[in-house]
FIMIDO-761530 format. One record per residue: x, y, z of N, C-alpha, C, O in turn; residue in three letters. Coordinates in steps of 0.001 Angstrom, whole numbers, padded with zeros to 6 digits, always signed. Atoms other than C-alpha are relative to their C-alpha. Example, Ala and Ser with C-alpha at 12.3 -4.5 7.8 and 13.67 -1.06 7.14 Angstrom:
BEGIN
+000890-001190+000000+012300-004500+007800+000900+001200+000000+001936+001181+000665ALA
-000820-001190-000060+013670-001060+007140-000770+001090+000730-000261+002198+000899SER
% end
This chain:
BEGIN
+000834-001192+000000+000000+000000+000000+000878+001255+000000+001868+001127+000720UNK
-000176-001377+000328+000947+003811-000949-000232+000516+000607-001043+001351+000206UNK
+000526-000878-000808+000541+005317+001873-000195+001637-000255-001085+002349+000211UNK
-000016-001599+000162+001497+008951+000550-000644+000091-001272-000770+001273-001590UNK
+001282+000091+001081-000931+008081-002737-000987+000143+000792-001643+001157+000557UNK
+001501-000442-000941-003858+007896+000044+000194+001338+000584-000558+002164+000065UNK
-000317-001699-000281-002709+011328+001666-000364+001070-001068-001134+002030-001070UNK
+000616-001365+001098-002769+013181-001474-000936-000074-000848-001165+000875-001598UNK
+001239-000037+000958-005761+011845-003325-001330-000272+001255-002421-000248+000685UNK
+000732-000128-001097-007903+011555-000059-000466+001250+000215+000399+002118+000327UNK
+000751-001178-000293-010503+014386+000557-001256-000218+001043-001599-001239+001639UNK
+001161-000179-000809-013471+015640+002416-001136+000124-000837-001542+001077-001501UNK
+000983-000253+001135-016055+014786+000618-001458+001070+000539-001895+001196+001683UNK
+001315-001198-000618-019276+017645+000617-000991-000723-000447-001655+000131-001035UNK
+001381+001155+000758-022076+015001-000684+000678-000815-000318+001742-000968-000918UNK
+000228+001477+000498-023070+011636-000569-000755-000726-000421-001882-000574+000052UNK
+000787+000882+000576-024465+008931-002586-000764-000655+000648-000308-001755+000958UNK
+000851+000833-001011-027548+007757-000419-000150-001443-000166-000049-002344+000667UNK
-000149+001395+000718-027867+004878-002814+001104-001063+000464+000831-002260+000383UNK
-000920+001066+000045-024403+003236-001833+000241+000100+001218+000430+001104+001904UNK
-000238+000424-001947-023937+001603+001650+001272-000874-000369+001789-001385-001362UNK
-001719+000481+000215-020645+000420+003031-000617-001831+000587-001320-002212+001523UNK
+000422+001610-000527-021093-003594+003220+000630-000128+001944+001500+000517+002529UNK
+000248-000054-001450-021527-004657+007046+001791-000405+000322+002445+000429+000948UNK
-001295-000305+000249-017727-006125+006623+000773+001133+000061+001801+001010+000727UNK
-001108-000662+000333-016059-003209+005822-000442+001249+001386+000266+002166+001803UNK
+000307-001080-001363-017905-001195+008926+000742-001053+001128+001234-000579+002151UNK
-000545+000287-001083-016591-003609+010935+001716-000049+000274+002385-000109+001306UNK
-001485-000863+000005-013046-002738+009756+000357+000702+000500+001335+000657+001246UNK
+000127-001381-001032-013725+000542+010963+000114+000209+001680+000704+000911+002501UNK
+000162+000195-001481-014842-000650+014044+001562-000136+000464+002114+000718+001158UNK
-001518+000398-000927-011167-002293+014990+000590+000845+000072+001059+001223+001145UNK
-000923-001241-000424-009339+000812+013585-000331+000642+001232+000551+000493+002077UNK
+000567-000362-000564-011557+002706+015882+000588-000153+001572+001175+000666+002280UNK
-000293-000012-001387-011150+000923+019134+001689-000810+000012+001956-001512+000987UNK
-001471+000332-000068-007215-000097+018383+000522+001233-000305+001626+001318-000844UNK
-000736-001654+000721-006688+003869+017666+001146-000149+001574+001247-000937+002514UNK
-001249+000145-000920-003573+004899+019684-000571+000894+001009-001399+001702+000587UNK
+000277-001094-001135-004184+006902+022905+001495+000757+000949+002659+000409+000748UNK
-000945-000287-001063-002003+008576+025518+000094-000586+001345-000718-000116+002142UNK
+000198+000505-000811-001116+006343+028242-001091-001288-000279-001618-001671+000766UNK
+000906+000802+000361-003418+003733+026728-001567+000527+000497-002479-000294+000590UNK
+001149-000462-000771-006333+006105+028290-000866-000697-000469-001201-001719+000129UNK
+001090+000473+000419-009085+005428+025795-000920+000724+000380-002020+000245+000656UNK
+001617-000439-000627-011333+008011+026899-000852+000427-001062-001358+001549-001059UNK
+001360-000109+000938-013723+007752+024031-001037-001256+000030-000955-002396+000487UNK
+001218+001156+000333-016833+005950+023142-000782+000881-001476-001176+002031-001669UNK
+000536-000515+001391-018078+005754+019240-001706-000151-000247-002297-001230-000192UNK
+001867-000058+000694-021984+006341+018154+000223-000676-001326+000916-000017-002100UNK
+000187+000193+001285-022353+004369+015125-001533+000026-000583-002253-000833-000074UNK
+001054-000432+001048-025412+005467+012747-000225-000959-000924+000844-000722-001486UNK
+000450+000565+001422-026518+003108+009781-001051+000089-000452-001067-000222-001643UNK
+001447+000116+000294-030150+003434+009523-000144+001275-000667+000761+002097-000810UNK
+000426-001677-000064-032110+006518+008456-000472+000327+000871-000251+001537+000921UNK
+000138-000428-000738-033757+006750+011559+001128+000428+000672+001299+001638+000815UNK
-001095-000412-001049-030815+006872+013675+000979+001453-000868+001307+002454-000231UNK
-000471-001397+000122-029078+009559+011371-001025+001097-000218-000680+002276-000146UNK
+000784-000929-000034-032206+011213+010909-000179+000758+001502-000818+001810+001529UNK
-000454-000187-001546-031472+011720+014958+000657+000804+000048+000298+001955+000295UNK
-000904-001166+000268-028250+013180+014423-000016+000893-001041+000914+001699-001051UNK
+000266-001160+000779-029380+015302+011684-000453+001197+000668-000029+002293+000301UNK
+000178-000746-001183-030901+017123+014556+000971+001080+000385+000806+002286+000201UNK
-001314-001267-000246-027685+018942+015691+000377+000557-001233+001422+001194-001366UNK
-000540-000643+001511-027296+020005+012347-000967+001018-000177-001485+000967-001293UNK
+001074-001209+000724-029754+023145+012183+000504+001781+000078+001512+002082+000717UNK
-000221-000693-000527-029511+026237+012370+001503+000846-000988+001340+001199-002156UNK
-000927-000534+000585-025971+027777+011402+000840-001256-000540+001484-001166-001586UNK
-000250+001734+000907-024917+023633+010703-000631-000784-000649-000395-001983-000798UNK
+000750+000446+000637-027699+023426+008703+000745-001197-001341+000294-002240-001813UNK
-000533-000031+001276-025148+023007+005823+000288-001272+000407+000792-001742-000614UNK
-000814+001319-000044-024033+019302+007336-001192-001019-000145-000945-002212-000326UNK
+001413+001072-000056-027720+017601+007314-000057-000652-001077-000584-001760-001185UNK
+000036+001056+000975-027170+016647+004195+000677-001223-000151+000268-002288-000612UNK
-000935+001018-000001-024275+014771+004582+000215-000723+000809+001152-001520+000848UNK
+000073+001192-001311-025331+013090+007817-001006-000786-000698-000659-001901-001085UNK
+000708+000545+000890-028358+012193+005980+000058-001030-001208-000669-002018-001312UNK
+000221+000660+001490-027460+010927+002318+001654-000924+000344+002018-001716-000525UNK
-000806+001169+000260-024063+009025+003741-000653-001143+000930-001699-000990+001562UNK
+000279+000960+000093-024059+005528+004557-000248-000010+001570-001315-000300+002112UNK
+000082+000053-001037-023131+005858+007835+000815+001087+001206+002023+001298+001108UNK
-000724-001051-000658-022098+008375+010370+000328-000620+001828-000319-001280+002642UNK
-000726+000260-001422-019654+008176+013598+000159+001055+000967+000826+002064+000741UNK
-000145-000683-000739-019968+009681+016393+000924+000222+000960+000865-000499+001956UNK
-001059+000406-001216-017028+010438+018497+000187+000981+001309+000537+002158+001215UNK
+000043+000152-001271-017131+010691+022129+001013+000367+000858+001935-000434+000700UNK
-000500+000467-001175-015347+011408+024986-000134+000131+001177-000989+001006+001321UNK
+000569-000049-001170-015694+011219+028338-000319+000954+000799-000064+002034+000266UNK
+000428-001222-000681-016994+013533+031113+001345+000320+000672+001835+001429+000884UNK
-001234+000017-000986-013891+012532+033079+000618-001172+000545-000027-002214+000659UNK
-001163+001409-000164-011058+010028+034090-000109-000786+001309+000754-000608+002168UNK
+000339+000168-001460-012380+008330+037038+000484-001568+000570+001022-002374-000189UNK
-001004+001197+000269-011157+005282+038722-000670-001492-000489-000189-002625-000521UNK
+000434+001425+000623-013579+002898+037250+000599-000408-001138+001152-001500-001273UNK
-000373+000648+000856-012759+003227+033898+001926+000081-000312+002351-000373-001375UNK
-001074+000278+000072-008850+003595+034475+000110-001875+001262+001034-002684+001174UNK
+000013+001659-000312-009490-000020+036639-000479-000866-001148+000301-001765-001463UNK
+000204+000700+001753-010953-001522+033263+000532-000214-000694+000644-001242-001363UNK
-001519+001064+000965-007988-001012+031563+000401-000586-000076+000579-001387-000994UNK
-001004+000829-000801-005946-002236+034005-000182-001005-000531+000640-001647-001185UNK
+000136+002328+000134-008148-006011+033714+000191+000242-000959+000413-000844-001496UNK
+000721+000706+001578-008572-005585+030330+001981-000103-000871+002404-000637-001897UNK
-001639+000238+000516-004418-005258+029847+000708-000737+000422+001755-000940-000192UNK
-000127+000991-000990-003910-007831+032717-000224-001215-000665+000665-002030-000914UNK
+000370+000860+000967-006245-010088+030662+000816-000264-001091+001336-001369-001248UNK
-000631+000149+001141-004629-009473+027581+001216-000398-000170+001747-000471-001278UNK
-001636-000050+000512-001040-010212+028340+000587+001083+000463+001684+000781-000008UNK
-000825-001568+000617+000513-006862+028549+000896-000146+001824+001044+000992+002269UNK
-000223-000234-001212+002114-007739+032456+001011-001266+000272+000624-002144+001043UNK
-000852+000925+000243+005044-010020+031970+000335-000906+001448+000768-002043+001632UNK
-001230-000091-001276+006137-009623+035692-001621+000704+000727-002458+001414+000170UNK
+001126-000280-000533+003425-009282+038629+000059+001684+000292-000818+002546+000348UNK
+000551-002129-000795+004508-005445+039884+000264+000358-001473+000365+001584-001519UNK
+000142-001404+001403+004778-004192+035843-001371+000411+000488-001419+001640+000542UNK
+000513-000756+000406+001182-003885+036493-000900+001172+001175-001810+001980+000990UNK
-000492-001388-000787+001512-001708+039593+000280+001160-000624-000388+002185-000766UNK
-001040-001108+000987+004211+000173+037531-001461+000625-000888-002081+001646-000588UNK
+001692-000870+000250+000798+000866+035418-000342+000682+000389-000258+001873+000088UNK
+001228-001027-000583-001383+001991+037359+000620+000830+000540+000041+001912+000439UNK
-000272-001281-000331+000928+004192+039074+000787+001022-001208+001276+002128-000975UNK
-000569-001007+001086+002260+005716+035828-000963+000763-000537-000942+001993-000486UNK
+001600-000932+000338-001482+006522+034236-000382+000331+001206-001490+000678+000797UNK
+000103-000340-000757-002043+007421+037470+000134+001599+000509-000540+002409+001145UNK
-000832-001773-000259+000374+010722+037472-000025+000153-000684+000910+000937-000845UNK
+000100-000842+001688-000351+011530+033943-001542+000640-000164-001901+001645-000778UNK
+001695-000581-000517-004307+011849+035026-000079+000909+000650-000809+001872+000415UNK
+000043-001244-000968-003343+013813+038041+000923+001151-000611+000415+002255-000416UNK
-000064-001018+000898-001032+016036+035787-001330+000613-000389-002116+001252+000310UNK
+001559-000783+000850-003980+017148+033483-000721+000619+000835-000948+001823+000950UNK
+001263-000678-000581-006620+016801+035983+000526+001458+001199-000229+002402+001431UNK
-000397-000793-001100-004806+018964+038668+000616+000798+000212+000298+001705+000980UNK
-000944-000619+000167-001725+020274+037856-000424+001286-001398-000786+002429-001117UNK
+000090-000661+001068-002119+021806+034201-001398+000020-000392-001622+000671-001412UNK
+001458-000438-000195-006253+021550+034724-000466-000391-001617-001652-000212-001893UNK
+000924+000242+001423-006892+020483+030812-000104-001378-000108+000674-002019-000816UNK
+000211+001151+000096-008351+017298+031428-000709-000381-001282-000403-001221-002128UNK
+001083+000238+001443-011166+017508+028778+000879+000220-001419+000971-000544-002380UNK
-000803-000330+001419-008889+019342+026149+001133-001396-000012+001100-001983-001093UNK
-000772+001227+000448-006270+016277+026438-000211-001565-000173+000521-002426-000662UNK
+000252+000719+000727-008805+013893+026487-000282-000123-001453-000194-001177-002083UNK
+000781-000285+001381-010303+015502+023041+001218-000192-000830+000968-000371-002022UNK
-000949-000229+001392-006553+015528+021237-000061-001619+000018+000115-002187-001060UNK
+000150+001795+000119-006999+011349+022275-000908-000353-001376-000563-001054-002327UNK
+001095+000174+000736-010013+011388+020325+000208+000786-001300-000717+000570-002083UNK
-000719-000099+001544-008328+012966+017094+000913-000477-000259+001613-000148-001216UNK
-001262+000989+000741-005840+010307+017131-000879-000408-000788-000901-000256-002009UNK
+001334+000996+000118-009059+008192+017107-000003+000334-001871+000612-000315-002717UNK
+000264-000570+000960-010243+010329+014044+000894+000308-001160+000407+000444-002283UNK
-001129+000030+000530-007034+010716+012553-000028-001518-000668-000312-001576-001864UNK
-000125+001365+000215-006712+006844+012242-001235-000401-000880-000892-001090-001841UNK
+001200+000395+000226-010571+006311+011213+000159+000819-001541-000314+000131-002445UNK
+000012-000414+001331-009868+008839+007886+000655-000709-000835+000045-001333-001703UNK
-001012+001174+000282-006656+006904+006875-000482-000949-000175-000459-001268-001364UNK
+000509+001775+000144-008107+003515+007179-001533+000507-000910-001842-000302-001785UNK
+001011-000112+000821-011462+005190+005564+000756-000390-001520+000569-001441-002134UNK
-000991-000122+000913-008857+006007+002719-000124-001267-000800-000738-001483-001844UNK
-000747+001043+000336-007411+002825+002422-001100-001008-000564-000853-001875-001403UNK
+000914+001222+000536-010902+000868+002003-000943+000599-001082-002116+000285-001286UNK
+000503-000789+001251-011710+003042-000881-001827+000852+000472-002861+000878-000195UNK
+000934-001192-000260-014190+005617+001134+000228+001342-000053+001362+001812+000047UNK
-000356-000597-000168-015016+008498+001036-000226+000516+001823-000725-000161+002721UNK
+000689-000649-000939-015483+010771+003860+000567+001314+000750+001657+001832+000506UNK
+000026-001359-000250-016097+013992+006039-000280+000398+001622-001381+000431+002172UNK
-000070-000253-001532-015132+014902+009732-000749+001847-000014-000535+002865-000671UNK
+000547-001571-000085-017413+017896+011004-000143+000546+001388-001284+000361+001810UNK
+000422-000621-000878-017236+019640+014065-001621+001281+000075-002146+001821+001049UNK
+001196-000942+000583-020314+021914+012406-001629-000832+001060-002314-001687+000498UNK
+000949+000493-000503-023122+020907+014984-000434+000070+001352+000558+000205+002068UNK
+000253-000350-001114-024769+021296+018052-000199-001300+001266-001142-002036+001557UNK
-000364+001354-001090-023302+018800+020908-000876+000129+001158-000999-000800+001957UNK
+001168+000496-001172-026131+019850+023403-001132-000999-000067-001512-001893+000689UNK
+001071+000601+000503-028859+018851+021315+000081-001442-000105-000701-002300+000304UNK
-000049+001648-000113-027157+015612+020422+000078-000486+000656-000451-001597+000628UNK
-000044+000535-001591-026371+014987+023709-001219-000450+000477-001289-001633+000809UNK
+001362-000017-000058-030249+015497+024376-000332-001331-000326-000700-002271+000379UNK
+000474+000969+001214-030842+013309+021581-000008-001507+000401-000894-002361+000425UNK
-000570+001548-000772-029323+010255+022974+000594-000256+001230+001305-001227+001489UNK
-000422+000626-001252-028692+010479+026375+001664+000379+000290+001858-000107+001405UNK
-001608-000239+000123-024853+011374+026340+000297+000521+000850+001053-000227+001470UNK
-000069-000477-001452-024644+013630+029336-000316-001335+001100+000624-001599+001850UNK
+000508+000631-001000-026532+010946+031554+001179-001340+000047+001753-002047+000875UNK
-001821+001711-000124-023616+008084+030337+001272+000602+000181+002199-000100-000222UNK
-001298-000591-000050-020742+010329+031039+000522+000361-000892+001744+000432-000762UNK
-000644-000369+001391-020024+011379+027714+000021+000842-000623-001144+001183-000419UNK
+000148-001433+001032-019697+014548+025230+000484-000485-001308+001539-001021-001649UNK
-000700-000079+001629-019712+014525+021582+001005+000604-000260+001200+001566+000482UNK
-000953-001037+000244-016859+015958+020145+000132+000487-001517+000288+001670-001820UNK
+000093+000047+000983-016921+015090+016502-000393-000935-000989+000049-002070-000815UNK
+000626+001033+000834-018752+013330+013552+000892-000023-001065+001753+000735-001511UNK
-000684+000288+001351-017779+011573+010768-000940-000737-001047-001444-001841-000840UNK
+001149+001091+000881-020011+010379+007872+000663-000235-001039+001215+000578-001780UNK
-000697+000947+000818-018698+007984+005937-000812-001074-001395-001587-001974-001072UNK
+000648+000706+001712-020004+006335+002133+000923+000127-001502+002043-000335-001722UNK
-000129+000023+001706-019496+006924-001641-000616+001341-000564-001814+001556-000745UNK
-000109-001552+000456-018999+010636-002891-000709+000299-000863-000229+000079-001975UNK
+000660+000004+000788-022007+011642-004518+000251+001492-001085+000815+002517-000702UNK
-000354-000849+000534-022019+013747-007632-000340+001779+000104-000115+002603-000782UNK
-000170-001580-000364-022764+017351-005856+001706+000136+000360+002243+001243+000309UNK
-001404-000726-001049-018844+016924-004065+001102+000708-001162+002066+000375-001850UNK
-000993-001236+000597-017786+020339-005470+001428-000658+000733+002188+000160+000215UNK
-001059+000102-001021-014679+018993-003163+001312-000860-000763+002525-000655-000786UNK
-000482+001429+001024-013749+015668-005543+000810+000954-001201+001811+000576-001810UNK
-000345-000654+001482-013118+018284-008362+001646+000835-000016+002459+000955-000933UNK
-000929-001176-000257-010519+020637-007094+001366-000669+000546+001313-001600+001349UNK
-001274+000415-000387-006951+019947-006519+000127+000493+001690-000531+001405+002191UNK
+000110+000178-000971-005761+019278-003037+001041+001298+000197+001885+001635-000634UNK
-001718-001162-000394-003193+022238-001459+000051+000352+001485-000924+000693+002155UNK
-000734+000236-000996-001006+022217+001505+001073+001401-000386+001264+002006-001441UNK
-001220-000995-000264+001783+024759+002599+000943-001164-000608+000698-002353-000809UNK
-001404+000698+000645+005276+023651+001131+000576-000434+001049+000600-000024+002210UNK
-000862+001079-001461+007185+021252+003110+001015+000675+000190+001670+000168+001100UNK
-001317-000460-000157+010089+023495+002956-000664+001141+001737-000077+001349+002799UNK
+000692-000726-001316+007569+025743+005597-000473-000764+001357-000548-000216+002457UNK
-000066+000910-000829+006867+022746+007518+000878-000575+000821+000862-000615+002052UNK
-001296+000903-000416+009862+020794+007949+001226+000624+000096+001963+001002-000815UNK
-001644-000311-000281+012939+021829+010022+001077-001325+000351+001304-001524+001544UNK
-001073+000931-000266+015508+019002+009994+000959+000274+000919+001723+001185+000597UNK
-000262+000301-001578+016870+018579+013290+001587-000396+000571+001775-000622+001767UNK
% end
């Protein structure tokens, strides 16, 4: 695979083909990228909404009014839209969850590594939460690895698709309960087959020059 062929022919698509759904397979691709995205500290403080129906995005079309009117379409006419999540806050249930669930898995060669754990995510939580106070903002850059990873791998399985912060996270919240499970939207993604309105498909892609980017070290 070409990885820097998917980078530069990869876009945001602005319309989608309602007609073409992503086979149940290839959502569940998604799914693994999704919950194998990389985190900080292995946190994980997200949780994904997945959409396939028309009712259910006719739901999240909801947060779309108003001055994000302009995204209803494209929650609407793609296949399927993702909702991404993250938490209210780092508490010690779900940093004990990890723990089993990395305990379980292997990841503890030696009985105190997974001590060494818990007291390492431990002082990287109380950083944020206490020290430098941006707990929420450093869970949310977790959750654009997430999103980061989920475009890429869209890429790669020949989708298109379109990350939108354009929307109203109370309402959706409303919508489904999201406050009451500990959770905040942060950002959607609707994902399908680029229908022929995407003014977006047409236009060449442009970036700053790598010479403005890149200082060699």
């Amino acid at each position: 695979m070409d990885i820097a062929t998917l980078a530069t022919t990869r876009h945001t698509a602005k319309d989608f083909d309602p007609g073409r759904k992503i086979p149940g397979p290839v959502i569940g691709q998604l799914r693994i990228l999704l919950r194998y995205s990389p985190s900080s500290i292995n946190s994980q403080p997200w949780h994904f909404g997945m959409a396939g129906t028309a009712a259910a995005k006719a739901r999240i079309a909801k947060a779309a009014t108003g001055p994000y009117a302009y995204n209803a379409p494209k929650i609407q006419n793609a296949s399927h839209v993702v909702v991404i999540c993250v938490r209210a806050g780092m508490d010690d249930a779900h940093l004990d969850a990890i723990l089993a669930q990395e305990q379980k898995d292997g990841r503890f060669p030696l009985p105190e590594d997974m001590e060494k754990q818990r007291k390492s995510r431990l002082a990287y939580v109380a950083l944020h939460r206490d020290v430098r106070r941006d707990l929420p903002h450093w869970m949310e850059k977790q959750a654009y690895l997430a999103l980061g990873t989920l475009l890429l791998g869209a890429a790669a399985l020949g989708l298109d698709a379109c990350p939108m912060e354009g929307f109203d996270p109370d309402v959706l919240s409303n919508e489904f309960s999201f406050g009451s499970k500990g959770l905040r939207p942060v950002v959607l993604v609707a994902l399908g087959t680029r229908g022929a309105g995407d003014w977006n498909a047409k236009l060449p892609k442009s970036r700053l020059l790598a010479e403005a980017l890149f200082t060699e070290l």
